[in-house]
C-alpha positions as CSV (number, residue, x, y, z in Angstrom):
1,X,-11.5,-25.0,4.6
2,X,-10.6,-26.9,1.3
3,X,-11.0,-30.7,1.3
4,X,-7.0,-30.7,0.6
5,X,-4.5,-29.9,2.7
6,X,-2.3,-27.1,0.6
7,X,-0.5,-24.4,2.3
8,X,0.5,-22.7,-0.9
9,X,-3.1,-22.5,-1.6
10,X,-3.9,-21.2,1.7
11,X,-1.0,-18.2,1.0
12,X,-1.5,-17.5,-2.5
13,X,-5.6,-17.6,-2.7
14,X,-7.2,-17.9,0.7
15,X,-10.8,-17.4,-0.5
16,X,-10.5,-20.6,-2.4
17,X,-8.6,-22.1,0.8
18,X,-11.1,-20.9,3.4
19,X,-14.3,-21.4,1.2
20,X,-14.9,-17.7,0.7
21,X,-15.4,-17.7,5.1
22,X,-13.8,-14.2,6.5
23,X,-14.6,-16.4,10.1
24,X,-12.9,-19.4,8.8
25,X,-9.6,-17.1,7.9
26,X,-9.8,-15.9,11.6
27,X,-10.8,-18.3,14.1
28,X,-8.1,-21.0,13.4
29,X,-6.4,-22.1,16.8
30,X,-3.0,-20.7,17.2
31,X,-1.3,-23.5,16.8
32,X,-2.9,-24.3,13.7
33,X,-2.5,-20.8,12.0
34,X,1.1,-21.0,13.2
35,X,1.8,-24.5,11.4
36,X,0.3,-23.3,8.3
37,X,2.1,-20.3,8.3
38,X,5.5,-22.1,8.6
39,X,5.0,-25.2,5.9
40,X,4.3,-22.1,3.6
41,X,7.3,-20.1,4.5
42,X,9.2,-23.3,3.8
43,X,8.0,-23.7,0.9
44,X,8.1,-20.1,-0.5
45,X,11.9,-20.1,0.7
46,X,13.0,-23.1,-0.5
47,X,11.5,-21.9,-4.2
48,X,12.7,-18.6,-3.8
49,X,16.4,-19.0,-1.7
50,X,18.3,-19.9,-4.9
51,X,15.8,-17.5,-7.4
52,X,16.0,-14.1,-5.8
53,X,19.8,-12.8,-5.5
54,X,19.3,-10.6,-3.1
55,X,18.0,-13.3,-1.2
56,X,20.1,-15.7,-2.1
57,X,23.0,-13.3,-0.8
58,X,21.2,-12.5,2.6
59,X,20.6,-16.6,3.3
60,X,23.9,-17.1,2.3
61,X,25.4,-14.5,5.0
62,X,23.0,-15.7,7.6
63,X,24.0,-19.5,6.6
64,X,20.3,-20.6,5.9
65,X,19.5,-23.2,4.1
66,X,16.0,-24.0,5.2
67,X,13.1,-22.8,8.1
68,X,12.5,-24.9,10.9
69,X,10.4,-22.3,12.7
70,X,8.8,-18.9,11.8
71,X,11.6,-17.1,13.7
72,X,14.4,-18.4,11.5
73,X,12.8,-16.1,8.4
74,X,13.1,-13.1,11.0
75,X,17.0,-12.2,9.7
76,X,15.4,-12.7,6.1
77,X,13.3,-10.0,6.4
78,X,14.4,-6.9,3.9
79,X,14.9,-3.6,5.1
80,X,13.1,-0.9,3.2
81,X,15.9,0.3,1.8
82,X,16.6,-2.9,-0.2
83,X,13.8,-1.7,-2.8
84,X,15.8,1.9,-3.3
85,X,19.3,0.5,-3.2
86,X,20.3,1.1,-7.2
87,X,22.4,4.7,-7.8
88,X,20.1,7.8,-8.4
89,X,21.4,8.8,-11.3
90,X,19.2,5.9,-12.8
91,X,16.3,7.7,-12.6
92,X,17.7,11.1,-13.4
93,X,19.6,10.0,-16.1
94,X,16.9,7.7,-17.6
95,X,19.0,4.6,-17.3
96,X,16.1,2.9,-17.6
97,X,18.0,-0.6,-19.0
98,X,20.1,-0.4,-16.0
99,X,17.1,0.0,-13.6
100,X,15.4,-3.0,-14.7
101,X,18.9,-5.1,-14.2
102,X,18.5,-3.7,-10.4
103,X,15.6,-4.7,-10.1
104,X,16.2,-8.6,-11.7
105,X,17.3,-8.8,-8.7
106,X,14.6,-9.3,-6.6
107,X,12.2,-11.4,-8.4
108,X,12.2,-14.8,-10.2
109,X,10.4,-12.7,-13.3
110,X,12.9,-13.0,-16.5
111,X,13.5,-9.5,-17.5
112,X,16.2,-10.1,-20.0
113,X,14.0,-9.5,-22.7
114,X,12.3,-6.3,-21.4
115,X,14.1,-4.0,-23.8
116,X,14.2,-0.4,-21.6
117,X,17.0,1.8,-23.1
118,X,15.7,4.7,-24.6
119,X,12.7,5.9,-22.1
120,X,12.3,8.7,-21.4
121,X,10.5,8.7,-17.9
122,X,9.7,7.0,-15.1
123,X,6.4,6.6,-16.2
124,X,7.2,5.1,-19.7
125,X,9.1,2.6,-17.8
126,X,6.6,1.3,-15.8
127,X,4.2,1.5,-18.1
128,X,6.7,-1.1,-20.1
129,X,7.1,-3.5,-16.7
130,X,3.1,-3.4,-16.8
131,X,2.8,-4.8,-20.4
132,X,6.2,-7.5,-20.7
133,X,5.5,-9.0,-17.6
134,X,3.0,-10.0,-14.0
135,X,4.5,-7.4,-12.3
136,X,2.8,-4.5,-11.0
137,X,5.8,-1.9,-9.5
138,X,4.4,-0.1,-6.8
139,X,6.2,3.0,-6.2
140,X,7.1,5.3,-3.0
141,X,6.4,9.2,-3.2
142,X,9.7,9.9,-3.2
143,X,10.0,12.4,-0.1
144,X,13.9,11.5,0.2
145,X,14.5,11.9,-3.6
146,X,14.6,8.2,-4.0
147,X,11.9,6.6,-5.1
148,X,11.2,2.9,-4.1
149,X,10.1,0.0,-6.5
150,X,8.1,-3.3,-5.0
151,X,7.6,-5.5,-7.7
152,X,4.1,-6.8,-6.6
153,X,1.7,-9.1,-8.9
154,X,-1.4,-8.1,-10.6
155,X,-2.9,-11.4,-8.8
156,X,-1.8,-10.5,-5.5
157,X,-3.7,-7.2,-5.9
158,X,-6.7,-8.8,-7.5
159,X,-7.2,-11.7,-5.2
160,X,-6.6,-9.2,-2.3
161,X,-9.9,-7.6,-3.5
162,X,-11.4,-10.8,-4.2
163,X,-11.3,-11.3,0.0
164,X,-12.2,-7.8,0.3
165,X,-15.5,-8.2,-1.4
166,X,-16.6,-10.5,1.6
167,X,-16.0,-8.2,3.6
168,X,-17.8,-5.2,1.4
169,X,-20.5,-6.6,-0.9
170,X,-20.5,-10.4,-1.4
171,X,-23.7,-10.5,-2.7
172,X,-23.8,-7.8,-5.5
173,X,-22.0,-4.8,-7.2
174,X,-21.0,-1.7,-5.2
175,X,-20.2,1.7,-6.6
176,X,-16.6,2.5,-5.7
177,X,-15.8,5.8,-4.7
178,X,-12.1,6.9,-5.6
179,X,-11.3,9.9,-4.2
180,X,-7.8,10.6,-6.4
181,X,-6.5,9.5,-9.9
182,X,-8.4,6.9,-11.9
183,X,-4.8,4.7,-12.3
184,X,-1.5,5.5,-11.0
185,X,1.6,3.4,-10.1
186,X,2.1,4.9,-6.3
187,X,1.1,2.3,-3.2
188,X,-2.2,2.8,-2.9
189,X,-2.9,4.0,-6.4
190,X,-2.0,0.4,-7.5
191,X,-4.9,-0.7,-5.5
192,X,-7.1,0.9,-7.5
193,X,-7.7,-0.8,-10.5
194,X,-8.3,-3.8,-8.8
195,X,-11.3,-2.5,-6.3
196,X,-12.5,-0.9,-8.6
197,X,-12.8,-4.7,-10.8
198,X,-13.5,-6.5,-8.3
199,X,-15.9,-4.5,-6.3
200,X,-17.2,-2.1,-8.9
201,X,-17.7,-4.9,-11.9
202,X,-17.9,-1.9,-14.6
203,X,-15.9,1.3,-15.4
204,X,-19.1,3.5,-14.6
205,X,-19.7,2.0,-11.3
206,X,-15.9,3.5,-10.5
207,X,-16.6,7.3,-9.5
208,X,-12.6,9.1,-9.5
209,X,-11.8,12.6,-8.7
210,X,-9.9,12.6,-11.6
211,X,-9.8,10.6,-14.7
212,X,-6.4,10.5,-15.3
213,X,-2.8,8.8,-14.2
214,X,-0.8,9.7,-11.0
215,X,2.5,10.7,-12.7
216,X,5.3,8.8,-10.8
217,X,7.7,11.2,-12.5
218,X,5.9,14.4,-10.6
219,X,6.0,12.6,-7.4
220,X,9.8,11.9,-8.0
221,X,10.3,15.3,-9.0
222,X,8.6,16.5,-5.7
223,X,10.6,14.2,-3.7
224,X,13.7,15.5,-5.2
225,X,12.7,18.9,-4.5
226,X,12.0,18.7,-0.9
227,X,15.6,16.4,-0.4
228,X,17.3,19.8,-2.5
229,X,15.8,22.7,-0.6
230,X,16.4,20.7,3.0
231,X,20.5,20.6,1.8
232,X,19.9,24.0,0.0
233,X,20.6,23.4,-3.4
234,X,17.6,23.7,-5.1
235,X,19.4,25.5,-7.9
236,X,21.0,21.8,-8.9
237,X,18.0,20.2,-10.0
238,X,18.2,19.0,-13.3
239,X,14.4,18.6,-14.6
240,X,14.2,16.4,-17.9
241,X,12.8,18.2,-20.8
242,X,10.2,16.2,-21.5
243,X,8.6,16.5,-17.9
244,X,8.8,20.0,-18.4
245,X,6.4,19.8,-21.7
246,X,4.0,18.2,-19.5
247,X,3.0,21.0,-17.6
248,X,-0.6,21.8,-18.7
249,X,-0.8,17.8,-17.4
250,X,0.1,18.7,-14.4
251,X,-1.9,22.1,-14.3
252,X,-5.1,19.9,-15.1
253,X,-4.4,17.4,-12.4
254,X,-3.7,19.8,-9.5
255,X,-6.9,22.1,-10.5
256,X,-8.7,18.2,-9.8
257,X,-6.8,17.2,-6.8
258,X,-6.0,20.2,-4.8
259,X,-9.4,22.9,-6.1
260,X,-11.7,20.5,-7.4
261,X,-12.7,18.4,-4.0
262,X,-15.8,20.8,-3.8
263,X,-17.0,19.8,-7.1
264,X,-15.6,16.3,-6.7
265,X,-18.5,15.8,-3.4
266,X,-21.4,17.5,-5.3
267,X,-21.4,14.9,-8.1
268,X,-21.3,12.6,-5.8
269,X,-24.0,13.4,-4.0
270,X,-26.0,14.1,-7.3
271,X,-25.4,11.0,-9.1
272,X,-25.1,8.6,-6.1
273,X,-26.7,10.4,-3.1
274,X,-28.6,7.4,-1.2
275,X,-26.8,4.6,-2.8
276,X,-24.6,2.3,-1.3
277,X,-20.7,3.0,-1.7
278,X,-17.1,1.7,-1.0
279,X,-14.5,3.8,-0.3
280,X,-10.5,3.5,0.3
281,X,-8.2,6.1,1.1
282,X,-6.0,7.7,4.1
283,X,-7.5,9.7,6.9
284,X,-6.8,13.1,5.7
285,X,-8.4,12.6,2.5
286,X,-11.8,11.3,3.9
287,X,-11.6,14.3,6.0
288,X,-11.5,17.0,3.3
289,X,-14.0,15.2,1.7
290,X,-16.3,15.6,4.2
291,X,-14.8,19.2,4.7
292,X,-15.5,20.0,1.2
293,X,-19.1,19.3,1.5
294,X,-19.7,20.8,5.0
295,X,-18.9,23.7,2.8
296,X,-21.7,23.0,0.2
297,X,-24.2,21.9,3.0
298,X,-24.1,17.9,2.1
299,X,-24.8,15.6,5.1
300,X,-25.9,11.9,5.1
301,X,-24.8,11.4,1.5
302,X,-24.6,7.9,0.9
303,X,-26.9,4.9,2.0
304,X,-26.1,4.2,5.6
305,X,-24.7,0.4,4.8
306,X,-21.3,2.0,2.7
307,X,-18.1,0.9,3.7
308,X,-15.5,3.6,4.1
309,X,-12.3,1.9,4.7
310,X,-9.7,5.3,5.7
311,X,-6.2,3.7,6.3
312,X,-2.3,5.2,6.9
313,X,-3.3,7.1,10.1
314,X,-2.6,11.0,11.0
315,X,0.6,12.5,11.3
316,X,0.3,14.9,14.8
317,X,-2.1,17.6,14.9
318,X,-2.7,17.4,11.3
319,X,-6.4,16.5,12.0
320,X,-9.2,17.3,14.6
321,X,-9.8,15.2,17.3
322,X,-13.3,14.9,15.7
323,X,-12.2,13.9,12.4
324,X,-13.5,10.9,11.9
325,X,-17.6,11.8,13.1
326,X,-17.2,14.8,10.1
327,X,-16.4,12.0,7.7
328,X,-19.8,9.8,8.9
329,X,-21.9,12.9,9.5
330,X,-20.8,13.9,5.7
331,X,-21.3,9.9,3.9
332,X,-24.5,9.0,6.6
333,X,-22.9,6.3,7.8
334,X,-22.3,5.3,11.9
335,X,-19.2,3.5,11.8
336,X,-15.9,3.1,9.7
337,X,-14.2,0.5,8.5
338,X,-10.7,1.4,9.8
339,X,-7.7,-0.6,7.5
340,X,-3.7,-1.1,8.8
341,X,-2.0,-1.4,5.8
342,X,1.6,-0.7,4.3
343,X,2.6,-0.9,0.5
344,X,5.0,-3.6,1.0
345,X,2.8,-5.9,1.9
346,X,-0.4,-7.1,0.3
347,X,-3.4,-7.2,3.1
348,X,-5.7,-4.7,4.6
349,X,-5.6,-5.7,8.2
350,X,-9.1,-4.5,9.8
351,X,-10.6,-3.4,12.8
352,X,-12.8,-5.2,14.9
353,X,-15.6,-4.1,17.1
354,X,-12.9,-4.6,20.2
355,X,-10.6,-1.7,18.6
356,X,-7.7,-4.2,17.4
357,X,-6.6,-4.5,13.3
358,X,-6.5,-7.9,13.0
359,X,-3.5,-9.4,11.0
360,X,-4.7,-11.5,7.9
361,X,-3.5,-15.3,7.8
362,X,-1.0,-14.8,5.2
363,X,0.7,-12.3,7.1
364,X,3.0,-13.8,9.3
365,X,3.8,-11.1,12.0
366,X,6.9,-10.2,14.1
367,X,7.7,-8.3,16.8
368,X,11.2,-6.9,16.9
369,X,13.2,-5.1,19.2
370,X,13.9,-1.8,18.1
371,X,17.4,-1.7,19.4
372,X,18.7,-5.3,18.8
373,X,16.3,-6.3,16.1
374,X,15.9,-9.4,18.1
375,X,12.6,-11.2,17.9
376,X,10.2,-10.4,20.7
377,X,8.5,-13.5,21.9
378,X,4.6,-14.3,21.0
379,X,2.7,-14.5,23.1
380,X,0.9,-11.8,25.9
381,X,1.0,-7.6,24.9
382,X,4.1,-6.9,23.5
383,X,5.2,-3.2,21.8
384,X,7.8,-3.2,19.1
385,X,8.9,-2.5,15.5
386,X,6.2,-4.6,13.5
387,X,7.9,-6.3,10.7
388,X,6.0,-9.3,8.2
389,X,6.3,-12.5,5.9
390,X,3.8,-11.7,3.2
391,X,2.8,-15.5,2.3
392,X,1.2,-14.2,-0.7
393,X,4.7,-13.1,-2.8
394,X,5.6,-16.6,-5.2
395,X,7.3,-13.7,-7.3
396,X,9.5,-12.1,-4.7
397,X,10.0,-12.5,-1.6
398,X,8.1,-10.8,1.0
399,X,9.4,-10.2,4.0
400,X,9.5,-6.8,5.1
401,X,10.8,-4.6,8.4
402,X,8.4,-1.5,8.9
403,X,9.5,1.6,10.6
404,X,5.8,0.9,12.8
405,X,5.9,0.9,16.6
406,X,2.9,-0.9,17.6
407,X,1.2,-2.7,20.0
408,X,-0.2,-6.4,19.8
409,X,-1.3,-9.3,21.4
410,X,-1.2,-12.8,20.6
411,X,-4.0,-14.3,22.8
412,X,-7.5,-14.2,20.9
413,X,-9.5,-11.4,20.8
414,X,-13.0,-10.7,22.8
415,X,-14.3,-10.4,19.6
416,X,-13.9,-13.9,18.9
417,X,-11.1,-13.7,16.4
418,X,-7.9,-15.9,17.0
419,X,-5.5,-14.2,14.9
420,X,-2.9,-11.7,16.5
421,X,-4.1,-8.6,16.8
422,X,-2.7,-4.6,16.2
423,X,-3.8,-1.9,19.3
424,X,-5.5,0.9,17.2
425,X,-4.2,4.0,18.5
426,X,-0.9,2.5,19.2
427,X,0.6,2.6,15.7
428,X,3.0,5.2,15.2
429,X,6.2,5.8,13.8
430,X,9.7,5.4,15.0
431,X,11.9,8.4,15.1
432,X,14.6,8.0,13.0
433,X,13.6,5.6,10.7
434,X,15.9,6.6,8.1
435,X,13.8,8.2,5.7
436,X,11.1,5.8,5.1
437,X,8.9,6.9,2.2
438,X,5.8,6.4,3.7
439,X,3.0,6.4,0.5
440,X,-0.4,8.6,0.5
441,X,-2.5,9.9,-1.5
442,X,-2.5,13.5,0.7
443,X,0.9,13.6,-0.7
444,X,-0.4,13.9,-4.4
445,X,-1.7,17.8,-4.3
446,X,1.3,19.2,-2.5
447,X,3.8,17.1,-5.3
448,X,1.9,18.4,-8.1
449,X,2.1,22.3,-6.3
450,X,5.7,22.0,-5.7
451,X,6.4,20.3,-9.0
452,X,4.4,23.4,-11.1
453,X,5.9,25.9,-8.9
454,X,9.5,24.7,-9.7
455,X,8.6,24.2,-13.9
456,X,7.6,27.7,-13.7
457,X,10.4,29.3,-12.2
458,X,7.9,30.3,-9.1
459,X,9.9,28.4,-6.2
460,X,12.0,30.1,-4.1
């Protein structure tokens, strides 16, 4: 660790903190990590409580005025629907002025001065929140025809990737592999343009299946679509103008994304086949990677030593039981690099050789009950709705209540880790959950389909 005791430090920039030691971050004792944990909770609440109204509102209601212990944040922690609560109409109605007074709401950032009326789309919108301010908006797909706004940092996402790169490639330069839109605004889009900085060092060591922006208009459009044709009034959707002259956008990007895979894999393996890669994206993606180049005969593609990180897990029976050895057998690799992650926070919580996804320092992890929402107690194996103080939000506050059932333990890991530990294979989802929009990139080729199919009069 630093020479200086500084908890903010060790929550906001933990390489500095730690000394750049991934065993350092891990192997605190308990108590230790737990102390650290609460002096910066303290001090992220007692900057934020009076800062973030929504906040503000939900301390008041509680009657908290300060944190003696981790479980006092525990009623703090926002539901998901807190970052969707502003009318609908705002988005189809391109009240883009009004949106951005919702969302004052939950950060300390002075928007007064961000100047949105007149937009015309989503897009435009965050593309205006990118450039007036240090937020980065990450957005839901949508699949309940309400899209979701976190207002993240660009240094959370870059100092995120920062710790990554110890994990990755400390030593040198990796080519990144990117197997969906170069930029986008969607969860795990927004992680893009950081990996590939931070890992890649150079725009040409960043290898994309497609060159272009993730639209978050499409994927609100798609969203909408699906919420119309479950109530069966599909024949009420109002599509803006201007997202209908778009189309040969759209066309371009779903001939990439949904027929272009095959092609995608071949120049991989021609312009990097043997060299050493990193790789993020969800399960099914990875998977028709490797399906796409089963088809074109490529096995053992990349130099054994890449790092494929797949994260966001499988919904039931959407994948083979052998999944995961087509995805080695197609990169040459023997192991991967499995991630827990969620938009809403800012970590990528890994697996160990033990099987567990160990939860990084700076999250602060609770166990709830999934009846009561009462705090499950920490210590032994405990199953519950995982909920999280991100540490790392001085913009926002971050803490967060998934719609995860998992399983964890408290008690240090075989593997020498100290930190409390996720059960892989226990994750799952909790029926019920109220429409969580749960953020992929599989998502992206069936949005564009449905979106094209609608704008040309095809869906029925």
């Amino acid at each position: 660790m630093t020479g200086e005791h500084d908890p903010l430090t060790f929550a906001g920039n933990p390489v500095e903190y730690f000394n750049g030691s991934r065993l350092a971050m891990h192997t605190l004792p308990r108590g230790e990590l737990e102390r650290l944990q609460l002096e910066a909770a303290r001090l992220r609440f007692a900057a934020l409580r009076d800062r973030v109204p929504v906040l503000t509102t939900m301390a008041e209601e509680q009657g908290i005025t300060e944190l003696r212990g981790l479980d006092d944040a525990a009623p703090l922690l926002f539901p998901h629907t807190v970052y969707k609560s502003y009318p609908a109409s705002l988005l189809t109605d391109n009240r883009f002025d009004r949106l951005t007074r919702w969302l004052a709401r939950l950060t300390t950032v002075d928007l007064s001065e961000v100047d949105a009326r007149g937009l015309g789309s989503i897009d435009a919108w965050l593309d205006l929140v990118d450039e007036r301010t240090p937020l980065r908006l990450a957005h839901s797909s949508g699949t309940t025809g309400t899209m979701s706004f976190l207002p993240h940092t660009a240094v959370q996402y870059d100092r995120l990737y920062e710790m990554v790169r110890l994990d990755v490639t400390p030593d040198a330069d990796v080519d990144v592999v990117w197997p969906s839109f170069r930029t986008g605004r969607s969860g795990i889009a927004r992680h893009a343009t950081a990996m590939g900085q931070q890992l890649g060092g150079s725009p040409d060591r960043f290898h994309t299946l497609h060159d272009g922006h993730l639209s978050a208009d499409v994927m609100h459009l798609a969203g909408r679509l699906r919420a119309a044709a479950a109530r069966g009034e599909l024949d009420r959707v109002r599509v803006p103008a201007n997202l209908a002259e778009r189309r040969a956008e759209f066309e371009d990007a779903l001939d990439a994304t949904g027929r272009g895979m095959g092609e995608f894999v071949q120049r991989l393996a021609d312009t990097l086949g043997g060299r050493r890669i990193a790789s993020l994206s969800t399960w099914d993606v990875f998977h028709g990677m490797a399906e796409a180049g089963s088809g074109r005969g490529l096995r053992g593609v990349f130099a054994p030593d890449s790092v494929l990180l797949p994260g966001g897990g499988s919904k039931a029976g959407a994948l083979p039981e052998d999944w995961d050895r087509g995805v080695m057998a197609f990169a040459g690799v023997d192991r991967l690099a499995y991630v827990y992650a969620m938009v809403e926070v800012i970590a990528l919580n890994m697996l160990c050789q033990d099987n567990a996804y160990h939860v990084e320092p700076w999250l602060v992890l609770y166990l709830l009950d999934p009846d009561t929402g009462r705090v499950l107690p920490r210590r032994g194996t405990v199953t519950g709705r995982a909920a999280f103080l991100d540490l790392s939000a001085d913009l926002f506050w971050g803490g967060f209540v998934s719609g995860d059932r998992v399983t964890a333990t408290w008690e240090p890991c075989p593997c020498g880790r100290t930190t409390p530990r996720l059960h892989h294979g226990t994750v799952g989802r909790f029926g019920g959950a109220g429409g969580d929009d749960k953020i992929t990139c599989a998502a992206t080729a069936s949005a564009l389909t449905e979106t094209l199919e609608f704008l040309n009069g095809a869906l029925v």
